[in-house]
C-alpha positions in Angstrom: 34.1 -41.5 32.9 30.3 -42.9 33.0 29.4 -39.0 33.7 30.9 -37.9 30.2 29.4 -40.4 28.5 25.9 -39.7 29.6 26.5 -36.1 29.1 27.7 -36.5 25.6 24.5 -38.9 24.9 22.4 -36.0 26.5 24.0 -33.4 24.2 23.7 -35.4 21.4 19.7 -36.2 21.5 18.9 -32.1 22.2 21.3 -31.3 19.0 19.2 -34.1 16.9 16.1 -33.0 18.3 16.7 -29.5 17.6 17.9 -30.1 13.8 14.7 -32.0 13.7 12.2 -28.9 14.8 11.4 -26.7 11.4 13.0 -22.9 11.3 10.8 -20.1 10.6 12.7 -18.2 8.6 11.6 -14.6 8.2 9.1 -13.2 5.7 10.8 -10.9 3.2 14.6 -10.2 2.3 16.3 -7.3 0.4 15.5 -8.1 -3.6 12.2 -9.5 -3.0 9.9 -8.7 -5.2 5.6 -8.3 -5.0 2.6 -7.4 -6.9 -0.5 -6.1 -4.6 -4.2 -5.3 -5.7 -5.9 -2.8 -3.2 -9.1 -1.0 -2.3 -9.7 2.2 -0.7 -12.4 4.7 0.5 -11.4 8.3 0.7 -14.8 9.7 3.2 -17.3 9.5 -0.2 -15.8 6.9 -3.0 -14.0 4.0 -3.3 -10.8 3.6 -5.1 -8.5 0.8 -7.0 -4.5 0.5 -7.0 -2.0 -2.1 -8.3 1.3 -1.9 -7.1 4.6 -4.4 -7.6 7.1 -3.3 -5.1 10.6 -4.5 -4.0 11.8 -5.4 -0.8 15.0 -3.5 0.9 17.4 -3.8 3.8 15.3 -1.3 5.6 11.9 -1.4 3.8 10.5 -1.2 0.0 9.8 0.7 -3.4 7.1 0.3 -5.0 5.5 2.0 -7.9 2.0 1.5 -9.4 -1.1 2.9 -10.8 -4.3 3.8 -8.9 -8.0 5.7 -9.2 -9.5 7.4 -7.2 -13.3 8.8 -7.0 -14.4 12.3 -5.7 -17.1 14.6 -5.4 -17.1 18.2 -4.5 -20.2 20.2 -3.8 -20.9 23.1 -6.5 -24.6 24.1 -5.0 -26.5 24.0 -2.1 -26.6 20.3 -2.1 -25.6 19.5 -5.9 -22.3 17.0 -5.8 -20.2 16.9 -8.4 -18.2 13.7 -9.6 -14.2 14.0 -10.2 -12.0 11.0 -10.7 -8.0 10.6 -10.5 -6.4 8.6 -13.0 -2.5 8.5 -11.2 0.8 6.3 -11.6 3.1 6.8 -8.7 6.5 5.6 -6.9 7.6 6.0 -3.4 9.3 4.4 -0.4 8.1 3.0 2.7 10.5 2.8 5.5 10.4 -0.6 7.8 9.7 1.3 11.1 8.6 -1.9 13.6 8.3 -5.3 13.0 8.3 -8.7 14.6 12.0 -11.0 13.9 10.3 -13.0 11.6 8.7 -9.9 9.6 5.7 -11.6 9.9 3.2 -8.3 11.3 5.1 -5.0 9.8 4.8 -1.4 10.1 5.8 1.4 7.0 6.2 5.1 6.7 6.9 6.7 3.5 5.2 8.3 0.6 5.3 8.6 -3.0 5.1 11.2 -5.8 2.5 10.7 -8.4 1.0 12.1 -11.6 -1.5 11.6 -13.9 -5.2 13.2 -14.9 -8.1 14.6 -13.2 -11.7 14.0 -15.0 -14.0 16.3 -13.8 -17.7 15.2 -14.7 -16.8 11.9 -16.2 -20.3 10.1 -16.6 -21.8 13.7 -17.3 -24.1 14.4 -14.5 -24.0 18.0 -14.4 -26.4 20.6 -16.1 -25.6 21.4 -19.4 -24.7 25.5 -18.3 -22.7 24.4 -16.0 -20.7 21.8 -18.0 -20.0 24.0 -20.7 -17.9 25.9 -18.4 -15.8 23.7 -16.9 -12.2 22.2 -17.7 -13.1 18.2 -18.2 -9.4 16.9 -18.0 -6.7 18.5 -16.0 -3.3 17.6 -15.6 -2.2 16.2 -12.1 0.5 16.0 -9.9 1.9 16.0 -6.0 3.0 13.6 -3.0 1.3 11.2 -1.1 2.3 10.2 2.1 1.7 6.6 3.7 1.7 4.4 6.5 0.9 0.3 5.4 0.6 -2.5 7.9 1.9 -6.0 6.7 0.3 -9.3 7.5 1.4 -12.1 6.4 -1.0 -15.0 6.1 1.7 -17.4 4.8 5.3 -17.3 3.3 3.7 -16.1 0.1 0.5 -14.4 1.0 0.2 -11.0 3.2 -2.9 -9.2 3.7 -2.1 -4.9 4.0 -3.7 -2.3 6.0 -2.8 1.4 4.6 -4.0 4.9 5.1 -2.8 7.8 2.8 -2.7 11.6 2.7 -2.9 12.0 -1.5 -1.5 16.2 -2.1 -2.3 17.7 -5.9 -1.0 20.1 -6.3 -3.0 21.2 -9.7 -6.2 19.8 -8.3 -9.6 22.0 -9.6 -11.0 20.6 -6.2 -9.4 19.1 -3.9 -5.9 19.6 -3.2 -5.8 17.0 -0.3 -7.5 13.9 0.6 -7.4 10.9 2.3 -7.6 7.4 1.5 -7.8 4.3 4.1 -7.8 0.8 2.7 -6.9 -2.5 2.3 -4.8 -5.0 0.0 -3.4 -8.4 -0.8 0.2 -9.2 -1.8 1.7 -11.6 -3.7 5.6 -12.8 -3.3 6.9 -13.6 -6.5 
């Protein structure tokens, strides 16, 4: 009888002790929304984005506005400058990730639109300049990976790499764009 007793008492301090230790719940659920601000460099340029995304059962949409800045080489070693002006929307597919979501992994892309402004500070010879098409409509995919790490419950910090595809780019129909960002839950 002593024997049950002690074992009971012995149950009954790990249960307390246990209930006692804080749970680390994990990072992001399915209707979770965030805002991020990002930078990128695409090889030449730097670029901006702002994107507010929502959290899924198996990863997130997000949708957002970005530029980009280019050059393209029109002479021997003349550069000429280009920007992209886009809005965008995509998924990103959860494809590894730790229990607590704390360090994540996404694959996706995104389709986007917006302008092209060839020459926008006016740089180029006047003969030249004449000639060209200043704005230009714009549109294609993008496809993504992003890495997710989260600094606290609220904060992440986001690694991403993406492969931007106009389709009625003067210049460059595909790029690249490697950056990073920081996310806000709301």
């Amino acid at each position: 009888m002593l024997r049950i007793y002690h074992r009971l008492a012995i149950a009954t301090v790990v249960i307390l002790t246990i209930s006692t230790i804080n749970a680390h719940g994990q990072r992001t659920m399915k209707g979770q929304s965030a805002l991020e601000i990002g930078a990128s460099y695409n090889g030449m340029s730097a670029g901006v984005s702002a994107d507010y995304s929502q959290y899924t059962l198996n990863g997130l949409w997000y949708v957002g506005i970005g530029a980009n800045d280019y050059f393209a080489l029109y002479g021997v070693d003349e550069r000429m400058r280009y920007d992209h002006f886009c809005s965008y929307g995509g998924y990103l597919f959860r494809l590894a990730g730790t229990r607590s979501r704390s360090v994540c992994l996404y694959g996706g892309g995104a389709v986007m639109i917006g302008m092209e402004w060839i020459d926008p500070f006016g740089e180029l010879p006047q003969q030249f300049s004449a000639a060209l098409e200043h704005y230009r409509f714009l549109y294609g995919v993008a496809p993504k990976i992003l890495a997710e790490f989260f600094v606290s419950t609220r904060f992440a910090f986001t690694l991403f790499g993406s492969i931007p595809i106009n389709f009625s780019s003067a210049y460059g129909n595909v790029g690249f764009n490697a950056g990073a960002g920081f996310r806000i839950m709301l």
